[in-house]
C-alpha angles and dihedrals in degrees: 000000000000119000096250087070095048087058086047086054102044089047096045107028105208126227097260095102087228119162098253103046081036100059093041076053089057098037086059 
């Protein structure tokens, strides 16, 4: 994964309920 996507996903948290995207959900 190149670092340009995990800015993308940190930006735009998908659907997939991981513990990354999860924890940047609870921190909005």
């Amino acid at each position: 994964m190149p670092p340009q996507d995990s800015k993308k996903l940190r930006q735009k948290p998908p659907n997939n309920g991981s513990s990354k995207p999860q924890k940047k959900k609870k921190i909005k």
